[in-house]
C-alpha positions as CSV (number, residue, x, y, z in Angstrom):
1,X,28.8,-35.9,58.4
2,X,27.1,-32.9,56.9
3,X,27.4,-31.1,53.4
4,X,27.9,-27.6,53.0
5,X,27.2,-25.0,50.0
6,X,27.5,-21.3,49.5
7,X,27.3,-19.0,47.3
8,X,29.2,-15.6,47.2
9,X,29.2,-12.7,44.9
10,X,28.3,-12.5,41.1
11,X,24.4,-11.9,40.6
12,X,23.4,-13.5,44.2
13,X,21.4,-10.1,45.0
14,X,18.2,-11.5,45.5
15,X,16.8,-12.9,48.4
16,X,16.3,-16.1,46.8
17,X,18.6,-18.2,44.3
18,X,17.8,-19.0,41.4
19,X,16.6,-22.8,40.5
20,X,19.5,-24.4,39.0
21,X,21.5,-23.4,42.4
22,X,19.2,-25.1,44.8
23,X,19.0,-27.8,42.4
24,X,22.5,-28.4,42.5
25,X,22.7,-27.7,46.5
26,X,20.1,-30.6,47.2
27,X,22.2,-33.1,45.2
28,X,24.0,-33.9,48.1
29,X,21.1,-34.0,50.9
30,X,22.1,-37.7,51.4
31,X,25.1,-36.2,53.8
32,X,22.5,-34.5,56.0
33,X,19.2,-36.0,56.0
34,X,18.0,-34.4,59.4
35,X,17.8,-31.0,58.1
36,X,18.4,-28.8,54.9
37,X,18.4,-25.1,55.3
38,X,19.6,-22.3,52.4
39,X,19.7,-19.1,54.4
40,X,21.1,-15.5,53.2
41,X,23.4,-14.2,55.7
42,X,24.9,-11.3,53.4
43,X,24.1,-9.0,50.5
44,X,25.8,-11.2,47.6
45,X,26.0,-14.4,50.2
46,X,24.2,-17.7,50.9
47,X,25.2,-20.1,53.0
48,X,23.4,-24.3,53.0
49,X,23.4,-26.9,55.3
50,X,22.2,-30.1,55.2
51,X,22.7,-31.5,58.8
52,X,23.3,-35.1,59.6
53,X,22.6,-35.1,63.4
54,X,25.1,-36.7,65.4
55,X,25.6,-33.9,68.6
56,X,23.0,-32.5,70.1
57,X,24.3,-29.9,71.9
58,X,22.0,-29.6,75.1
59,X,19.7,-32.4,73.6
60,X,18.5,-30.1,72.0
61,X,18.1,-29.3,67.9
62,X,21.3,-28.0,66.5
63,X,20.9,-25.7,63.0
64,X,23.3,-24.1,60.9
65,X,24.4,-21.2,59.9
66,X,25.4,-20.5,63.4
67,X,25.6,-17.0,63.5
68,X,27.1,-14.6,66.2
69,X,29.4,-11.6,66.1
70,X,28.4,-10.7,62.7
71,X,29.1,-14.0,61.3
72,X,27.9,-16.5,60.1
73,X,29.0,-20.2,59.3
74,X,28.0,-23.4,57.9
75,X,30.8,-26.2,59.2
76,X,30.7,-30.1,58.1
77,X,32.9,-31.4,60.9
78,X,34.0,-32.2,64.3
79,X,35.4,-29.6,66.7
80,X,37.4,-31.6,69.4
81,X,38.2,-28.9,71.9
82,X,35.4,-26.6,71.3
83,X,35.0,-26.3,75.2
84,X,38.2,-25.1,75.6
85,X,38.4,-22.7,72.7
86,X,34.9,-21.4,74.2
87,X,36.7,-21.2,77.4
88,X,39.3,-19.5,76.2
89,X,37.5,-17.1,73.9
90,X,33.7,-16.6,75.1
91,X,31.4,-14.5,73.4
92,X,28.1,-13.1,74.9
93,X,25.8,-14.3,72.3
94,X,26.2,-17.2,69.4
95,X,22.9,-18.8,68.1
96,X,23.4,-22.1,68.1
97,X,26.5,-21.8,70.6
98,X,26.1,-25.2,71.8
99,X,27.6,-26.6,68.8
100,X,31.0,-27.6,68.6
101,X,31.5,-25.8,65.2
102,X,30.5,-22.6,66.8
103,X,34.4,-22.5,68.2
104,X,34.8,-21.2,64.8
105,X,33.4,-18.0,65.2
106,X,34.6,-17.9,69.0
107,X,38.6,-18.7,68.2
108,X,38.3,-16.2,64.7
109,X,36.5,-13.3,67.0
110,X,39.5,-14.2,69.7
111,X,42.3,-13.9,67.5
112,X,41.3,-10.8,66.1
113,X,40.4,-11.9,62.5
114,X,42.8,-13.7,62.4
115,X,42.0,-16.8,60.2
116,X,45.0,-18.5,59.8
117,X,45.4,-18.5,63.7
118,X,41.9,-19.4,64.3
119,X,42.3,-22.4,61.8
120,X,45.6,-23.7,63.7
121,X,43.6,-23.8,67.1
122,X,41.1,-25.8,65.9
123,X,41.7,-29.9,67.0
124,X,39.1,-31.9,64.8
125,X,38.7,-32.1,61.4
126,X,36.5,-29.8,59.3
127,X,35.3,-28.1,56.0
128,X,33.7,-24.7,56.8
129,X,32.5,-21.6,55.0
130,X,31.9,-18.3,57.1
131,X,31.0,-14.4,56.1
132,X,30.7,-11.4,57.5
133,X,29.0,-8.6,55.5
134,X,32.2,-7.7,53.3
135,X,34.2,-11.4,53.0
136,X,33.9,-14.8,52.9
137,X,36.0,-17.1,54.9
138,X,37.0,-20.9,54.2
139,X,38.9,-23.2,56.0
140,X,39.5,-27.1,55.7
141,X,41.3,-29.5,58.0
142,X,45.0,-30.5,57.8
143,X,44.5,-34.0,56.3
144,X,41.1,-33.4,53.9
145,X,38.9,-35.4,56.1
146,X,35.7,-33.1,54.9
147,X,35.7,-32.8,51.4
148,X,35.7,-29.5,49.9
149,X,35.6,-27.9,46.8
150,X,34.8,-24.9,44.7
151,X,34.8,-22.7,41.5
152,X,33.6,-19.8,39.4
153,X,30.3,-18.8,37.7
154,X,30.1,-17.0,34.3
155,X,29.0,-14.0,36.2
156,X,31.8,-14.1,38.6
157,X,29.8,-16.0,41.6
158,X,32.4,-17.9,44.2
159,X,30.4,-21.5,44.8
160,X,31.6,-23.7,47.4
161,X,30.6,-27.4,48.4
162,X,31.2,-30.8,49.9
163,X,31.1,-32.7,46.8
164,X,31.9,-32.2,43.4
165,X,28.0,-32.6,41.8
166,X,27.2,-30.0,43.6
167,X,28.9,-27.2,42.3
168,X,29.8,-28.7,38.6
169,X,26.0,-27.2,37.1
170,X,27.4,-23.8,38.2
171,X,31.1,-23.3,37.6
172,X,33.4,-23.0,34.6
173,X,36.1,-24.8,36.4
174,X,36.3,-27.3,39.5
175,X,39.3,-27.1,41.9
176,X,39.4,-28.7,45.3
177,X,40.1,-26.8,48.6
178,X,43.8,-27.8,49.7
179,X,44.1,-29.6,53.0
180,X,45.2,-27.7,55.4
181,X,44.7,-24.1,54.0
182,X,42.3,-21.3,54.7
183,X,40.9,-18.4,52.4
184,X,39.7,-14.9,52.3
185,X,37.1,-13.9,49.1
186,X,35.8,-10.5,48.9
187,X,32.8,-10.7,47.2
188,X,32.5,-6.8,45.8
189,X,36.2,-7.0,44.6
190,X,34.9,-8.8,41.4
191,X,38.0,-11.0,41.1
192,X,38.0,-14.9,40.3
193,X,40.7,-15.6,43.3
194,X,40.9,-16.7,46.9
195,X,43.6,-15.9,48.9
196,X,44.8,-19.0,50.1
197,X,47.6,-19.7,52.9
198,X,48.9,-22.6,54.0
199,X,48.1,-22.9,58.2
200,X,49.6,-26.5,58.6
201,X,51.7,-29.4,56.7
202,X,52.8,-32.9,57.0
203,X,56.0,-32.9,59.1
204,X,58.8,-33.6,56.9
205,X,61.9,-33.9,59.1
206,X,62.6,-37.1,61.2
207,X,63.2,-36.6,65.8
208,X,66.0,-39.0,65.1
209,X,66.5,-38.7,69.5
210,X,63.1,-40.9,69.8
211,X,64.2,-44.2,71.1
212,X,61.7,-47.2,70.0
213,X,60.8,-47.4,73.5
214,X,59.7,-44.3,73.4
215,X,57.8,-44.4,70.1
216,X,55.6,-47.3,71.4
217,X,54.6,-45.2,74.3
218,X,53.8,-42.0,72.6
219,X,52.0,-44.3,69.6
220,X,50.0,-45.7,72.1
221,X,49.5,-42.3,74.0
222,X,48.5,-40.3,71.1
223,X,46.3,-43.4,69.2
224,X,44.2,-43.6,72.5
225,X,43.3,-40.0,73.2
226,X,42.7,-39.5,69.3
227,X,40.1,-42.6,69.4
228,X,38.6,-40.9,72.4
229,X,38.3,-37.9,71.5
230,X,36.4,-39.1,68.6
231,X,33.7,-40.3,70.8
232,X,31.6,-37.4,71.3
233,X,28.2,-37.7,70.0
234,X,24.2,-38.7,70.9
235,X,24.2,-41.6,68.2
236,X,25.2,-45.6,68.2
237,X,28.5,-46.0,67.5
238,X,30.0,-49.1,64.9
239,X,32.9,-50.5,63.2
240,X,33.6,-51.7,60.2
241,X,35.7,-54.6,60.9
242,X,37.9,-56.2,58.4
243,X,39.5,-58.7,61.0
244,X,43.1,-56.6,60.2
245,X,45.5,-54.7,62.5
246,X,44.0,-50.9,62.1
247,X,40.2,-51.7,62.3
248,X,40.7,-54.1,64.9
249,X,42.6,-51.6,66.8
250,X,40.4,-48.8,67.0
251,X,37.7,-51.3,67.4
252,X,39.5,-52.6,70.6
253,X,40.3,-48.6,71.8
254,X,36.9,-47.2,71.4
255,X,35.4,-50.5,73.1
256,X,37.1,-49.5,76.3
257,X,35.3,-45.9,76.2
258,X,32.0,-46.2,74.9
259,X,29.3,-46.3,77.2
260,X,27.0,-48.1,75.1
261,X,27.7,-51.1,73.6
262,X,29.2,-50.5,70.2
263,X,28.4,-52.8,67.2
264,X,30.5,-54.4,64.2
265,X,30.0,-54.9,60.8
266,X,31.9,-56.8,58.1
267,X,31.5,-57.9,54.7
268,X,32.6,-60.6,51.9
269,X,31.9,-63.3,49.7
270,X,30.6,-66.5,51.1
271,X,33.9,-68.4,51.0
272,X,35.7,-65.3,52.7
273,X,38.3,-66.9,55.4
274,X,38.7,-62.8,56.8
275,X,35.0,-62.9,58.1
276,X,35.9,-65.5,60.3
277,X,39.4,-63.1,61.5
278,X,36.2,-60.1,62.1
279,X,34.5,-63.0,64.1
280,X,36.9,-63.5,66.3
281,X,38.0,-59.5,67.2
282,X,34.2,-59.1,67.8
283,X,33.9,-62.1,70.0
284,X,37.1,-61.2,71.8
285,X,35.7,-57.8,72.3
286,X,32.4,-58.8,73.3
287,X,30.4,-57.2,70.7
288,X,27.6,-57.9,68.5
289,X,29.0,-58.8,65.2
290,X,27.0,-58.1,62.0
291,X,27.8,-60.3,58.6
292,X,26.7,-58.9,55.2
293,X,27.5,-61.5,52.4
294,X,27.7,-60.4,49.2
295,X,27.3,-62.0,45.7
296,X,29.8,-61.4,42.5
297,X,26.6,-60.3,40.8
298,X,25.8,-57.5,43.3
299,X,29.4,-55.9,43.5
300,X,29.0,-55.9,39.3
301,X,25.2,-53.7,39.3
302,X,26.5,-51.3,42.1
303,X,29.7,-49.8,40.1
304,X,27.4,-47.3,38.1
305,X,26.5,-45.9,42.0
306,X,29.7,-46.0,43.2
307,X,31.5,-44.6,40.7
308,X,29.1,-41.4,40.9
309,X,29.4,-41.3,44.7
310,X,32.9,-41.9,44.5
311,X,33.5,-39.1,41.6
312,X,36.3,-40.2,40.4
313,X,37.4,-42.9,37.8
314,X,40.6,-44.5,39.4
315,X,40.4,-48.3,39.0
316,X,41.8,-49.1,42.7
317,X,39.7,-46.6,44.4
318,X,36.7,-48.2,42.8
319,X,37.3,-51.1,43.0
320,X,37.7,-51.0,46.9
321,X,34.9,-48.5,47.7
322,X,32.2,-51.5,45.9
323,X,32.8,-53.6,49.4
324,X,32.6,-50.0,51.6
325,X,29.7,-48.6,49.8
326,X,27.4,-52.2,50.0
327,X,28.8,-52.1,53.6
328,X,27.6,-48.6,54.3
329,X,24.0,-49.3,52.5
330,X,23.3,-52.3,54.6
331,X,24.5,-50.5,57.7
332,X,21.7,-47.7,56.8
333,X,19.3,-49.6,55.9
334,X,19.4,-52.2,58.8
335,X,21.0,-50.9,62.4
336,X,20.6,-47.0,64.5
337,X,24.3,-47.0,64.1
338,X,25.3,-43.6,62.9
339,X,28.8,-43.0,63.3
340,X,31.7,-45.6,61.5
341,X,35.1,-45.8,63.1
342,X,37.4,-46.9,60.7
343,X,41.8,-47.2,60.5
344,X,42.1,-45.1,57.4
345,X,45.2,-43.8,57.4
346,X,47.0,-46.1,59.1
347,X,49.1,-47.4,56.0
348,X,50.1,-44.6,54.8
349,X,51.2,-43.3,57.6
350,X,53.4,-46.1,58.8
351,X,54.3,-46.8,55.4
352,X,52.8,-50.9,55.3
353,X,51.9,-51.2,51.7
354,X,54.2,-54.3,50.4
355,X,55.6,-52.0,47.3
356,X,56.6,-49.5,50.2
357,X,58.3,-52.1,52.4
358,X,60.6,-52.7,49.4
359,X,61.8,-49.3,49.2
360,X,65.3,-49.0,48.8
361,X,65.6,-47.2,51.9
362,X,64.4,-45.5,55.0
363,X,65.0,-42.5,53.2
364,X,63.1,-43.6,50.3
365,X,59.9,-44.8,52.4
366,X,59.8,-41.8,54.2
367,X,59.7,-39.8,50.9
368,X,57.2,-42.3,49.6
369,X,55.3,-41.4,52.9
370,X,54.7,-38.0,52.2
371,X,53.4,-38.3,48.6
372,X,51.3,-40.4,50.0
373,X,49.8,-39.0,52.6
374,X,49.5,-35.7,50.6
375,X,47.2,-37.4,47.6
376,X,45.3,-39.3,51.2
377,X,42.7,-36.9,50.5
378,X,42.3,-37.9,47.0
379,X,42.1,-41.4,47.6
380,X,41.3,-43.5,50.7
381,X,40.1,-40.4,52.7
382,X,37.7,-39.5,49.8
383,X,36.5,-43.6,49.1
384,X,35.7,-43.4,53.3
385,X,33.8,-40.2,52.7
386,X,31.4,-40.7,50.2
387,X,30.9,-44.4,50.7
388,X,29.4,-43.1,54.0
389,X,27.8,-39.8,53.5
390,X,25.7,-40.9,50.5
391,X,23.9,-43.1,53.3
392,X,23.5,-40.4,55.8
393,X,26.7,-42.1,58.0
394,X,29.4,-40.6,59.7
395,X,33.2,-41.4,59.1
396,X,35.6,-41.0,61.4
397,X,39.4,-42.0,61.4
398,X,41.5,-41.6,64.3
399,X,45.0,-42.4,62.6
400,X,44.1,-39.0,60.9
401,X,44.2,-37.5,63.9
402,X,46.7,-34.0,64.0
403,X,48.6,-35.5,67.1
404,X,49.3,-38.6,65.7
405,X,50.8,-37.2,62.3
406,X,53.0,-34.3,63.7
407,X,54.5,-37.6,66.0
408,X,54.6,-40.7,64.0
409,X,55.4,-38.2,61.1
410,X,58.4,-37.3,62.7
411,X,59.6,-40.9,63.5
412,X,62.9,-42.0,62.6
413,X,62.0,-44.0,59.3
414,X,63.9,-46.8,60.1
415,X,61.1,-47.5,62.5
416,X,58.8,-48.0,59.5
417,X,61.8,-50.3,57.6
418,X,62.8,-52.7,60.1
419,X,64.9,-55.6,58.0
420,X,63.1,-59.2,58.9
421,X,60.3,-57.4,60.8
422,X,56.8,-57.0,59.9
423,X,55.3,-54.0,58.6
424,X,54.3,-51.8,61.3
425,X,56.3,-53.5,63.8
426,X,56.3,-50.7,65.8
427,X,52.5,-49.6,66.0
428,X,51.9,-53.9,66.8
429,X,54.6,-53.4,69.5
430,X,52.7,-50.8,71.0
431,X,49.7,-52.4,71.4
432,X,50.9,-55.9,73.1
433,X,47.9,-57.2,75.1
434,X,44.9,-55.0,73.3
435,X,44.1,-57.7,70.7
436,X,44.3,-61.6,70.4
437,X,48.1,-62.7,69.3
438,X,46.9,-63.8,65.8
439,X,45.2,-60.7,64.7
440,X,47.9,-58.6,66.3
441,X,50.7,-59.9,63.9
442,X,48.8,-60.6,61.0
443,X,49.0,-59.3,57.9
444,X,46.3,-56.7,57.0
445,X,44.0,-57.3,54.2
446,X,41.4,-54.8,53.1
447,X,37.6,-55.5,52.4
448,X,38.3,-55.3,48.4
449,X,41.1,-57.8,48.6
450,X,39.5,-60.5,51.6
451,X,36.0,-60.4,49.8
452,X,36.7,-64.3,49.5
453,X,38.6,-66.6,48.0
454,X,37.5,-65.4,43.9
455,X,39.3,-62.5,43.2
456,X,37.1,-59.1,42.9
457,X,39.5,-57.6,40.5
458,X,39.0,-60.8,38.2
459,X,35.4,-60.8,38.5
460,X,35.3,-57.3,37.4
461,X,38.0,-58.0,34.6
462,X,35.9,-60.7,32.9
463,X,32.5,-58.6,33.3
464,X,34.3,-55.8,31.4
465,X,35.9,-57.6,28.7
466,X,32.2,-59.1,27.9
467,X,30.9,-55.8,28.1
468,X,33.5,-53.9,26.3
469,X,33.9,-55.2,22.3
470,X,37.4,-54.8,20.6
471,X,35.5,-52.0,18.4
472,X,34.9,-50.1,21.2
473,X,37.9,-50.2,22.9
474,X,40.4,-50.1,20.1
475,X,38.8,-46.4,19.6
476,X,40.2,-45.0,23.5
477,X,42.6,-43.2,22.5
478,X,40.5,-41.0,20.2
479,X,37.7,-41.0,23.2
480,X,39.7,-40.5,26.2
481,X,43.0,-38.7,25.2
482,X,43.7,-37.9,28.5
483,X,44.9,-41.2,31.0
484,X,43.5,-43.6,28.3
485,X,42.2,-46.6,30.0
486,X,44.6,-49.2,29.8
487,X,42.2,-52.1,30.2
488,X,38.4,-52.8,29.7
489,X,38.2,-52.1,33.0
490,X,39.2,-49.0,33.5
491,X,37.3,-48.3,30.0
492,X,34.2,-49.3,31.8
493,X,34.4,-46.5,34.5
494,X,36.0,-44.0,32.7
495,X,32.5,-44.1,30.3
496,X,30.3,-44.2,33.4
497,X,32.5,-41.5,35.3
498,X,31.8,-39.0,31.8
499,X,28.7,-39.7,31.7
500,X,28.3,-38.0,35.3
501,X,30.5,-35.5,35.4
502,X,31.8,-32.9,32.6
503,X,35.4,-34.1,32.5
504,X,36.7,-30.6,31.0
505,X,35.6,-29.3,34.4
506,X,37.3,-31.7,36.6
507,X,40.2,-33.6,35.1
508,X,42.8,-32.2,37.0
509,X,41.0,-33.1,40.3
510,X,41.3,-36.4,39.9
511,X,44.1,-37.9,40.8
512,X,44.9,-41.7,39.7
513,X,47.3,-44.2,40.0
514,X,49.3,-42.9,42.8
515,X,50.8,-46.3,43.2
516,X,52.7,-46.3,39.5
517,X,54.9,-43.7,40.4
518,X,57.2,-44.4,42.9
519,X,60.8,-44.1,42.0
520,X,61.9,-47.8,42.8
521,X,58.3,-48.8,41.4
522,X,58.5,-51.0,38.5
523,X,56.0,-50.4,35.7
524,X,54.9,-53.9,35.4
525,X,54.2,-54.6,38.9
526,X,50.2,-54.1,39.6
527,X,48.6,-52.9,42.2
528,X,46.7,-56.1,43.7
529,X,49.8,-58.6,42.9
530,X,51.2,-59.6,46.4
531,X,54.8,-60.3,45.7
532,X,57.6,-62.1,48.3
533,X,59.5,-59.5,49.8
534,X,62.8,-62.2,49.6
535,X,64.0,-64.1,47.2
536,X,64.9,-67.8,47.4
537,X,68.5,-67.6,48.3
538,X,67.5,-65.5,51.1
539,X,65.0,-67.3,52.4
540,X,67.6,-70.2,53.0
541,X,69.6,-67.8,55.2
542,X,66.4,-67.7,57.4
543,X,64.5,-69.1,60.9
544,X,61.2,-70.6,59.8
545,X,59.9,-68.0,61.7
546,X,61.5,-65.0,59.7
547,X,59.9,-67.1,57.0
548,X,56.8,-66.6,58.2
549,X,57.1,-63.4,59.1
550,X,58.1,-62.3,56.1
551,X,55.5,-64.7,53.9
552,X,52.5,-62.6,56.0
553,X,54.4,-59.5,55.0
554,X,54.1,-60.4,51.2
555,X,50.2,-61.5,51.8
556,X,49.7,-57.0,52.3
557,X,48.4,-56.3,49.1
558,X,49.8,-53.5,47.4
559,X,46.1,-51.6,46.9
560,X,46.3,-48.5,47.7
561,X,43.1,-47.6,48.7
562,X,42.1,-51.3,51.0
563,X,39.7,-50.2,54.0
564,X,41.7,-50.9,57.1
């Protein structure tokens, strides 16, 4: 995990920036601890880097902008098959060629300029800025793994950046960088655009000719080689075990791989039956297993800190990055672990969440799918990302993986709506044997929901309403016109959130309540409510053990943004 800035265009003729830019740059130094560096690489161009070391190409010191060709780059990302794009494309002389980001310059140089083809051969995930002396290229991963955003001076300056604080000083207007898109800015055109293209999207239609024997094999396939891949790197390894199906999956996976023994961490409440679920997937595995108990108390005084690491003011997200971002502290603070693996993704993807499983129809879920995993970036994939960068951690989330959402994208979705089955049948099908019986077919839930047996959300509810008077919060409408809060709550973060960020700037960036709008979605329902998927006269049609299958069904909470 790194963070990136540049700076393109407008008055940037100096050879230094001005203060208020490399103030704004080093508000995100927490993403790359190891090294900061602000370099110009063009006449109206700057590139920064603040590196979070994690390869060491050569065991030796890796810096940024790697620069070659008449290019340079800054990257915050993962190249997987940097070697073979090398291989495919080598160049005489890249400083810093070692790295894996430098298959950037390598595949664009190869493909003649081409950026939209240089983007497709890239297998990792990745946020990246690169110039030459006349333009200004920018690319992002297909899913939005690496944040990236950027906007527009007064005097015309392009600024780019991992987060959001670190452009808002600067520009008139935030936007985010699309998933799965590229750009080209010319700099001396004096134009507020980018030319953005689209290089890859969700698959949207169904290989109906994939038999479910076949799905488990390719799942299982493509879910290995994606964990593997993710391996790379000098630094200790962890998970962050929640004692569910995705984390204890990639947990189990990466075990199998690593060379050095990997570690896992969970969190919750004293009374939390889930750490004991953790327990067991670690002792099965035969790794240490690290326990950080929290307190009510605690999870209240970190909101203000989460809510500006999290930059956004959606309840759910919030609410489930407090677990994630003590998690991620303690992780700093008291191991060498450097690098997370985590089953982000996962839910989406398959389509688990308990409002999902009562969609209609296959038709609907799959539809329901796609919005989903569209916003991903937005919700989850953002909570995972600045949870852990903030604390000079690395993320990474192998259901995100390309492979594995060009194929379990292009499912049949009746494999993800199986009547009297339990959600994700066919990803637990696939994996028979990898993880202890119990763990395998139980119900997932996420850190924000298993804290313990007192209810986060109600702790939080009865903290805001004390803090909140009726004076204040009759008054919202008048103080938050747009997506007034609709409890004391939500009033609570929405004032913190304003207070950090100039809403005018980034309203339409933030995305909430993704869950509220599904069409079969009924208004009352909310999010944390786990509801039976049957009724009663249905249940009398049933084995006790469709019962129970479909009673652990019902336990999936319908949060949208749980940790997996």
């Amino acid at each position: 995990m790194c963070g990136i800035w540049a700076l393109a265009g407008g008055a940037t003729t100096s050879s230094e920036v001005r203060k208020e830019h490399t103030d704004a740059f080093m508000t995100i130094v927490g993403r790359g601890p190891d090294l900061t560096v602000l370099e110009k690489v063009a006449p109206t161009v700057h590139l920064g880097f603040h590196r979070l070391a994690i390869v060491m190409p050569g065991d030796q010191p890796s810096q940024q902008p790697i620069v070659g060709q008449g290019l340079s780059v800054v990257c915050n990302g993962e190249i997987y098959n940097h070697k073979q794009i090398k291989d495919k494309f080598p160049l005489a002389s890249v400083r810093n060629g070692g790295s894996d980001c430098a298959a950037i310059v390598h595949s664009f140089i190869g493909n003649e300029g081409d950026l939209k083809k240089a983007c497709e051969s890239l297998d990792g995930v990745f946020a990246f800025v690169m110039a030459d002396q006349d333009k200004v290229y920018i690319g992002r991963d297909p899913m939005g793994v690496r944040p990236l955003f950027y906007g527009f001076a007064t005097d015309g300056a392009l600024v780019v950046g991992s987060e959001v604080k670190c452009i808002s000083p600067l520009v008139e207007r935030i936007e985010y960088f699309p998933p799965g898109s590229c750009a080209t800015f010319i700099p001396a055109a004096k134009t507020r655009a980018l030319q953005i293209q689209k290089y890859w999207a969700i698959p949207t239609n169904p290989d109906k000719s994939v038999s479910m024997n076949q799905a488990e094999v390719l799942i299982r396939d493509t879910l290995v080689k994606s964990v593997e891949k993710r391996l790379m790197g000098n630094r200790h390894f962890g998970f962050m075990l929640s004692g569910g199906l995705d984390s204890s999956l990639i947990a189990s996976i990466a075990t199998k791989f690593l060379k050095h023994t990997p570690h896992a961490f969970s969190v919750g409440f004293e009374d939390s039956p889930d750490l004991e679920h953790a327990r067991q997937v670690a002792e099965y595995l035969s790794i240490p297993h690290h326990v950080l108990v929290i307190t009510p108390k605690q999870c209240i005084d970190i909101i203000p800190e989460v809510v500006y690491a999290l930059e956004t003011f959606d309840p759910l997200i919030i609410r489930c990055g407090i677990a994630h971002y003590l998690l991620c502290k303690h992780i700093a603070e008291t191991s060498d672990v450097k690098v997370l693996l985590s089953g982000e993704g996962a839910d989406e993807l398959f389509g688990s969440y308990a409002y999902m499983q009562r969609a209609p129809n296959a038709f609907h879920l799959h539809k329901e799918i796609l919005r989903r995993m569209t916003h991903l970036h937005q919700y989850d994939v953002l909570r995972c990302d600045r949870s852990t960068s903030c604390h000079g951690l690395e993320i990474r989330v192998p259901f995100l993986d390309k492979k594995m959402i060009d194929l379990v994208g292009r499912l049949p979705p009746t494999y993800k709506l199986i009547k009297k089955k339990m959600e994700k049948h066919v990803l637990r099908s696939a994996f028979e044997g990898w993880l202890p019986s119990e763990v395998l077919w139980r119900s997932k839930e996420g850190f924000a929901e298993a804290l313990g047996k007192t209810d986060l959300g109600e702790i939080i509810h009865e903290h805001a309403n004390r803090l909140i008077n009726e004076d204040e919060y009759s008054g919202r409408h008048e103080l938050f016109p747009d997506r007034t809060p609709e409890t004391k709550e939500e009033f609570w973060y929405r004032s913190i959130f304003e207070q950090c960020y100039p809403l005018e700037k980034i309203a339409h960036v933030v995305h909430t309540k993704v869950y509220k709008t599904a069409a079969w979605h009924l208004a009352e329902e909310k999010e944390n409510l786990a509801k039976l998927l049957v009724n009663s006269d249905d249940e009398s049609k049933m084995s006790e053990e469709e019962m129970r299958e479909l009673r652990r069904k019902a336990a999936t909470t319908l949060n949208s943004g749980v940790v997996a």
